[in-house]
NUTORMAR-561816 format. One line per 4 residues: for each residue x, y, z of C-alpha. Coordinates in pm, 1 decimal. Layout:
// residues N
X/Y/Z ~ ...
This chain:
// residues 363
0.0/0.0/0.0 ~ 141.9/329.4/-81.7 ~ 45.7/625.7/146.1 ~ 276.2/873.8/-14.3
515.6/1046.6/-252.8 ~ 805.5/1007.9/-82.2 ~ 1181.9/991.5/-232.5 ~ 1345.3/660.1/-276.8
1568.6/663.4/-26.4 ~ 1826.5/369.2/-161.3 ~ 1926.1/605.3/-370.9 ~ 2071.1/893.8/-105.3
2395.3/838.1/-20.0 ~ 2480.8/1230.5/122.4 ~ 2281.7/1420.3/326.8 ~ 2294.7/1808.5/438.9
2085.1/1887.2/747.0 ~ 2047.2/2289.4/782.2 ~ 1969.0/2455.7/1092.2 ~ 2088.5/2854.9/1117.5
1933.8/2898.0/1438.8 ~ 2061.3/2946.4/1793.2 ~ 2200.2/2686.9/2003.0 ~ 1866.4/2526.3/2194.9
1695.5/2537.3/1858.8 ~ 1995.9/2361.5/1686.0 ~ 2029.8/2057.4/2005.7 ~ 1656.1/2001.2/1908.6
1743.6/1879.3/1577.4 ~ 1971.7/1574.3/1696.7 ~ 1633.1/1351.4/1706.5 ~ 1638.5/1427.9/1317.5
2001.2/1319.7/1271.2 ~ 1897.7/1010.3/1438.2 ~ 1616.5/915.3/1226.2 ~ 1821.8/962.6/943.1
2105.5/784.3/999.4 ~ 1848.5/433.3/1074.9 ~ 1624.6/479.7/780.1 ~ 1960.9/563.3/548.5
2225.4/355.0/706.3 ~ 2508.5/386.3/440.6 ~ 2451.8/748.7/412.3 ~ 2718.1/1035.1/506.8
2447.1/1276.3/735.8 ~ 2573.4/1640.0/791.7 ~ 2511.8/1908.8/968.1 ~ 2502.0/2344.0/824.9
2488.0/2544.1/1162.4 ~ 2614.6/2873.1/1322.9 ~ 2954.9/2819.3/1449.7 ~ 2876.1/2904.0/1813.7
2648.9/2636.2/1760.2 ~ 2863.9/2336.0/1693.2 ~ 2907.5/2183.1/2074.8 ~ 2516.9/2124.9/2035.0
2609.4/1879.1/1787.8 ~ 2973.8/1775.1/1781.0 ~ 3025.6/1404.0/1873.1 ~ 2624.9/1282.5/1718.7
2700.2/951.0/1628.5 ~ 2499.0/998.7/1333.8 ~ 2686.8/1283.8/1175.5 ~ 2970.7/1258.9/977.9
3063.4/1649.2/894.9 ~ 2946.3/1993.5/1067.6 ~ 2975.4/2248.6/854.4 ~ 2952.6/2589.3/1030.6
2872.4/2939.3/925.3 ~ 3091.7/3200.2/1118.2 ~ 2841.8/3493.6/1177.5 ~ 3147.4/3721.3/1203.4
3137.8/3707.3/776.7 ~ 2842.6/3938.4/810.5 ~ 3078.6/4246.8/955.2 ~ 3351.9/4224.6/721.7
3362.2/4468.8/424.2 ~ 3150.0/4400.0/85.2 ~ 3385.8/4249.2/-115.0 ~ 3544.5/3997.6/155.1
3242.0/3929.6/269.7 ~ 3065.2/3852.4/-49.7 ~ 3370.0/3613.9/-127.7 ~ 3379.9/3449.6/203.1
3030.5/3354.4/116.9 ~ 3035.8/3234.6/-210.0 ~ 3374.0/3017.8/-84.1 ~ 3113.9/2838.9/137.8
2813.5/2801.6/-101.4 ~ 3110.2/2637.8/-351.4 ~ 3263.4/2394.7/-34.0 ~ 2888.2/2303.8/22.9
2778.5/2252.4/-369.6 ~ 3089.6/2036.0/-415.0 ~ 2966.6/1806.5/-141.6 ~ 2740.5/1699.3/-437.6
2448.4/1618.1/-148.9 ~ 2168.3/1398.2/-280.9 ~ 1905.6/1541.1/-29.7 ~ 1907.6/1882.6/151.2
1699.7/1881.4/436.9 ~ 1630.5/2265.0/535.9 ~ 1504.8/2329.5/893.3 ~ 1559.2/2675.3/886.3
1253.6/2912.2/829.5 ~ 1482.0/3202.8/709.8 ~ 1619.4/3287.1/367.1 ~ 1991.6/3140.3/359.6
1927.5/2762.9/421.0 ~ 1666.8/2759.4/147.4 ~ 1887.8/2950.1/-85.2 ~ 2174.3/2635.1/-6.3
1912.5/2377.2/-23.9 ~ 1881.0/2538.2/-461.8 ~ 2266.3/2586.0/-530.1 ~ 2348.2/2239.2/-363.7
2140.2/2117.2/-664.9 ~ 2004.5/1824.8/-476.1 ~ 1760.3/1588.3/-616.3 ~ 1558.8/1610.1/-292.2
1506.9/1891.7/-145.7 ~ 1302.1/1895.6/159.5 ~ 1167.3/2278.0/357.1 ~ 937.1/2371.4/538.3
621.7/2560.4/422.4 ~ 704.0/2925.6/410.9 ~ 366.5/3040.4/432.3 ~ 381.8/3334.9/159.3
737.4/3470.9/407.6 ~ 1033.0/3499.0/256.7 ~ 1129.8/3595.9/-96.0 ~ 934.4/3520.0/-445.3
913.8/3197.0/-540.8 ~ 1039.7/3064.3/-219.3 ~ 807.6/2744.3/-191.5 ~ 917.4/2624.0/-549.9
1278.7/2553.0/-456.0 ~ 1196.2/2290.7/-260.2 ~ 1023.6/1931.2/-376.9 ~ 931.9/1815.8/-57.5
736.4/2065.7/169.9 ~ 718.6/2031.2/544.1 ~ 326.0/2147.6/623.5 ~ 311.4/2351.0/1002.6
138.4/2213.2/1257.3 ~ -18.1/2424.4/1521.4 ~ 35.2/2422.5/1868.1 ~ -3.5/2220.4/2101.2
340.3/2011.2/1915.3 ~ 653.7/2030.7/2057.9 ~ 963.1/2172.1/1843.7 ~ 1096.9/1820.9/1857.0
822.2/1642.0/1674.8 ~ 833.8/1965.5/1425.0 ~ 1165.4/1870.5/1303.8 ~ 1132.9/1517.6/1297.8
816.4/1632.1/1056.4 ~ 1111.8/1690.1/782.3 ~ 1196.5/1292.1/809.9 ~ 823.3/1226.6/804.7
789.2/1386.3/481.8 ~ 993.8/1181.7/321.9 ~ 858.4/834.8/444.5 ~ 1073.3/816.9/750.2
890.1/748.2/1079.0 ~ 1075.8/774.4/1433.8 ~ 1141.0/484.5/1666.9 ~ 1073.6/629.7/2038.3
1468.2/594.6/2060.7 ~ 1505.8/796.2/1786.3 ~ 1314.7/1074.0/1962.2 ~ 1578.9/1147.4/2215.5
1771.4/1437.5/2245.3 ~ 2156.2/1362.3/2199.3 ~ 2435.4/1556.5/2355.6 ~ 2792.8/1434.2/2404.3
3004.1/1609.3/2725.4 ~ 3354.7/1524.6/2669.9 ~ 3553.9/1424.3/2979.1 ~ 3770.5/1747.3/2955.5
3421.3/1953.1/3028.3 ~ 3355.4/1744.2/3366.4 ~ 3703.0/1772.8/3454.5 ~ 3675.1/2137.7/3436.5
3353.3/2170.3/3615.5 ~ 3507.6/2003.6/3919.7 ~ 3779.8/2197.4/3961.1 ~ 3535.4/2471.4/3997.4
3270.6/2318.5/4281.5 ~ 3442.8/2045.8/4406.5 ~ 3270.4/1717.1/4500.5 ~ 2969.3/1869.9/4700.5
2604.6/1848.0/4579.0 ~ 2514.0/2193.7/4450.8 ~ 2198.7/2381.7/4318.4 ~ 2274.4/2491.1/3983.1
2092.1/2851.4/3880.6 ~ 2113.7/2965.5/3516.0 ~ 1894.7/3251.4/3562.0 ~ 1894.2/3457.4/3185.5
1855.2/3432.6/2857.3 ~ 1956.5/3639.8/2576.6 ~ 1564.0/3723.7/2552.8 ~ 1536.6/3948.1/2857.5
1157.7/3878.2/2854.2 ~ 1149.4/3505.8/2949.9 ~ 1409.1/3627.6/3275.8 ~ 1222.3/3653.2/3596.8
1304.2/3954.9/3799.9 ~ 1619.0/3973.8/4031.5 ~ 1447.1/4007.6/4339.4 ~ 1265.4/3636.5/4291.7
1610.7/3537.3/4236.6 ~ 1811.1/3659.3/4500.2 ~ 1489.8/3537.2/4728.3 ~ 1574.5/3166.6/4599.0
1937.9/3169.5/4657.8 ~ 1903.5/3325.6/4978.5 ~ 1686.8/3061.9/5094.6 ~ 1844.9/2782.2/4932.8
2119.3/2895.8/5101.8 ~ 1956.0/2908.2/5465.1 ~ 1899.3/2532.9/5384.9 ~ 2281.2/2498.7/5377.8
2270.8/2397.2/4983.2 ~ 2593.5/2518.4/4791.8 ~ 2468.8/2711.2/4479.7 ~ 2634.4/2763.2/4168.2
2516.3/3019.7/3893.0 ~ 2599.7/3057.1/3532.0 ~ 2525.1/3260.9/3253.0 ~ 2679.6/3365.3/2913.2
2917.9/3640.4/2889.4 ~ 2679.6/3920.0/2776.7 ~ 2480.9/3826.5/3092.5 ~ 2793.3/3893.4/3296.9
2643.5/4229.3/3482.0 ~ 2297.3/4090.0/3538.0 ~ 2414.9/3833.4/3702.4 ~ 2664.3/4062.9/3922.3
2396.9/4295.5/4040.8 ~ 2163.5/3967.6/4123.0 ~ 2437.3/3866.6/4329.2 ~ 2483.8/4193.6/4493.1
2487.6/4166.7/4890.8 ~ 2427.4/3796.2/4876.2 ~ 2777.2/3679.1/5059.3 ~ 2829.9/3317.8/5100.4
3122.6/3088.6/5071.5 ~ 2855.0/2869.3/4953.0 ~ 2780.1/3066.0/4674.5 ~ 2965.4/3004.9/4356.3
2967.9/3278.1/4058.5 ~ 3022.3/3155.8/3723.0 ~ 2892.7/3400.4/3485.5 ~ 3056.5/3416.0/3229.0
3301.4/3171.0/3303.3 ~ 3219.6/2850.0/3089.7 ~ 3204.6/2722.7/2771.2 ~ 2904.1/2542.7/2672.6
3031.6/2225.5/2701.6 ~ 3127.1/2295.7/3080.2 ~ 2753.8/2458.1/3127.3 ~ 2635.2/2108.7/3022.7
2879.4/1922.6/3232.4 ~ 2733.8/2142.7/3577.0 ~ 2414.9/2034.2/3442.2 ~ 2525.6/1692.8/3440.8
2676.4/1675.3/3823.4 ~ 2468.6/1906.6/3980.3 ~ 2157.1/1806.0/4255.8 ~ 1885.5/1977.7/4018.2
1896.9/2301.4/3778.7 ~ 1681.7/2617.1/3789.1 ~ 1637.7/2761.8/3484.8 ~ 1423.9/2989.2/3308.3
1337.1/2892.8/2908.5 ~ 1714.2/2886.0/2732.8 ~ 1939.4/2673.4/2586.7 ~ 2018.6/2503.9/2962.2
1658.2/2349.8/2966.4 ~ 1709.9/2169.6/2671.4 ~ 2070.9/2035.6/2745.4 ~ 1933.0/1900.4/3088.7
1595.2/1747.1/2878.3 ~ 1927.5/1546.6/2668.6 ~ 2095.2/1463.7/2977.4 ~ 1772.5/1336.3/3169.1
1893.7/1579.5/3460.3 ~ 1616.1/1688.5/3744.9 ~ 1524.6/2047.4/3651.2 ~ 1287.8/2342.2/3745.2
1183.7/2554.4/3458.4 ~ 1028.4/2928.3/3467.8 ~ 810.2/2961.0/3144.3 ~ 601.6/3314.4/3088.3
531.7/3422.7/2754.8 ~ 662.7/3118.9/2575.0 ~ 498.3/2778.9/2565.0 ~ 623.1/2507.6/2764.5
411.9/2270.3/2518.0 ~ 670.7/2408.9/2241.8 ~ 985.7/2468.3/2400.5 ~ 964.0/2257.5/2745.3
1168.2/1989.0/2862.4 ~ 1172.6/1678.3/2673.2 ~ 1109.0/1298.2/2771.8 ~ 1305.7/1445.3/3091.2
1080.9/1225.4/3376.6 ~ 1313.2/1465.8/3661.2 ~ 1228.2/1805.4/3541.9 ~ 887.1/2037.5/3628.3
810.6/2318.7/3509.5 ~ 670.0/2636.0/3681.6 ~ 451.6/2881.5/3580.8 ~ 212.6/3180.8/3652.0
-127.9/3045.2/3573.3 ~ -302.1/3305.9/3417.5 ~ -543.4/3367.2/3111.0 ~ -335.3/3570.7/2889.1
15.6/3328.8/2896.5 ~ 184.5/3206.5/2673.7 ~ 97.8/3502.0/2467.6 ~ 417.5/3472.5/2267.1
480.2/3830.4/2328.3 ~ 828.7/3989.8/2399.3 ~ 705.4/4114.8/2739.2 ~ 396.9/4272.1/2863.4
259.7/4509.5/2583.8 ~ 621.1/4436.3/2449.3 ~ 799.5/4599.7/2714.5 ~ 1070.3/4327.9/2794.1
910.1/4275.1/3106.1 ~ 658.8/3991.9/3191.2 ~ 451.1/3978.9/3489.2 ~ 334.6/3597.5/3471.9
758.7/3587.6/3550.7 ~ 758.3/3888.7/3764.6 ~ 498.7/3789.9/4031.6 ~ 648.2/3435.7/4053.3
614.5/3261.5/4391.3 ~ 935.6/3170.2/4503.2 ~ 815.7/2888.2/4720.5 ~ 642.1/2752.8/4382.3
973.1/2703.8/4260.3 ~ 1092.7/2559.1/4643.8 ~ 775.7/2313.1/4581.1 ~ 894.2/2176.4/4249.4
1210.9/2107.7/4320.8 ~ 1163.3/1946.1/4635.3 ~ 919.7/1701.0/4384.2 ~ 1275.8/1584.0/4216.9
1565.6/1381.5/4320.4 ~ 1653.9/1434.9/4595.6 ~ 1468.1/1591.5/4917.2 ~ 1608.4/1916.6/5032.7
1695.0/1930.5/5441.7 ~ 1399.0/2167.0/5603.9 ~ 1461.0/2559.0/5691.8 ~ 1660.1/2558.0/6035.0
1432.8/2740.3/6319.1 ~ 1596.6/3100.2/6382.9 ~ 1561.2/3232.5/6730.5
């Protein structure tokens, strides 16, 4: 029985998998990679993503070759950077890739997915976005499906589309943490259990305010719990004036300080994570590691953890979330994160792991 028009897939034997997108976006797709590499067993699978992205994928048993775009091209002057990027469209063309698989909504991935010159080329829907003629450069078209899906089972639509249907192993996240990255990490807090906090995002609107946050540590603290908090580097100040007049030698800062591979390694040894919706959520959803996550204005439905049995998430529950919104009335600022109950997030993660010691009585 035939249920569809899908490519025959003994004759792939190279594979491009495109995903210009930041870094939790990009560890989503490793499900797809998966899939692939089953269903097409003698195939080379690669991966197109952002440079800074490449620890999100790097050591997928599935993929053979990343091939990373250095967004640094974009700020050089015309003519270098016009040549830099036709150097890469030729590296990628000569790869002579039987299928392009574009996950990408954007412009660029769909423009490689054409010059590749791939017999199968497989995008999703662009809705009447985008540039003229958009939809007819691909032969395969990923259709959108609504809410409530999660981003996972979006990108494993791509595979779908072309006749390939996902084990439930296949539907794991997969994200490698070399030894170097723990070895790091325990130089740094030592062989205690700790409380990991990873408190921003680059989107300041899914950040609770720093007041809830300093309220946690303080009383995470006052259970005698070592905490440990991270953040990228641009997050470096936020972080410091969080921390102002909190003074513990239980209290680790290390904002700034890691890679992401050493982020995901933390993850990895701490007691439980507290996180609000980044890049941190979905590395602990790969790892399986007990985590409390603050969701406002963005759906947890979409972009919450995944087959991770130790993580809860915590929210404000009110009419108008998620609203998708970049704030309240788009002011950066939500109030579903703002008016947060701090015991709320006590509550959940006394639900994982491991039972937290109760508040010592103060005279």
């Amino acid at each position: 029985m035939t249920y569809g028009n899908y490519p025959d897939l003994n004759k792939i034997q190279k594979i491009l998998v495109i995903k210009l997108r930041h870094l939790g976006d990009v560890l989503l797709t490793s499900p797809v990679f998966s899939a692939l590499k089953r269903a097409v067993p003698n195939a080379q699978v690669d991966a197109y993503i952002y440079k800074e992205a490449v620890p999100m994928l790097e050591g997928h048993p599935a993929i053979s070759k990343i091939i990373s775009y250095d967004r640094s091209v974009k700020k050089k002057p015309l003519l270098k950077k016009l040549t830099s990027e036709f150097s890469l469209l030729r590296q990628l063309k000569d790869q002579r890739y039987d299928c392009v698989i574009n996950l990408t909504e954007g412009d660029r991935g769909a423009i490689v997915a054409k010059y590749c010159r791939a017999p199968i080329r497989v995008g999703l829907d662009p809705q009447g976005q985008g540039f003229a003629g958009k939809r007819n450069l691909y032969n395969y078209i990923i259709k959108h499906c609504g809410p409530p899906r999660h981003t996972v089972e979006k990108n494993l639509d791509a595979v779908r589309t072309m006749g390939i249907f996902p084990i439930e192993e296949e539907r794991e996240l997969t994200l490698q943490i070399p030894p170097s990255a723990i070895t790091s990490a325990k130089r740094w807090v030592g062989d205690d259990d700790f409380i990991l906090i990873h408190p921003a995002s680059r989107w300041k609107f899914k950040c609770t305010s720093k007041e809830i946050m300093q309220n946690l540590i303080r009383k995470l603290l006052d259970r005698e719990k070592k905490v440990v908090v991270t953040a990228a580097s641009d997050e470096v100040d936020w972080v410091d004036a969080l921390l102002q007049g909190i003074s513990s030698d239980r209290l680790i800062n290390l904002a700034g300080k890691t890679n992401l591979r050493e982020l995901g390694a933390l993850i990895e040894l701490s007691e439980a994570l507290v996180c609000v919706d980044s890049v941190s959520n979905h590395m602990a959803s790969a790892l399986k590691a007990p985590a409390v996550v603050l969701f406002g204005p963005t759906s947890e439905f979409l972009w919450g953890p995944w087959r991770n049995p130790n993580a809860r998430v915590v929210t404000k529950d009110i009419t108008c979330r998620p609203c998708f919104m970049d704030g309240c009335a788009g002011s950066k600022m939500s109030d579903c994160l703002f008016t947060l109950d701090v015991d709320q997030i006590l509550n959940a993660l006394d639900q994982i792991k491991k039972k937290f010691p109760p508040l010592k009585a103060t005279e």
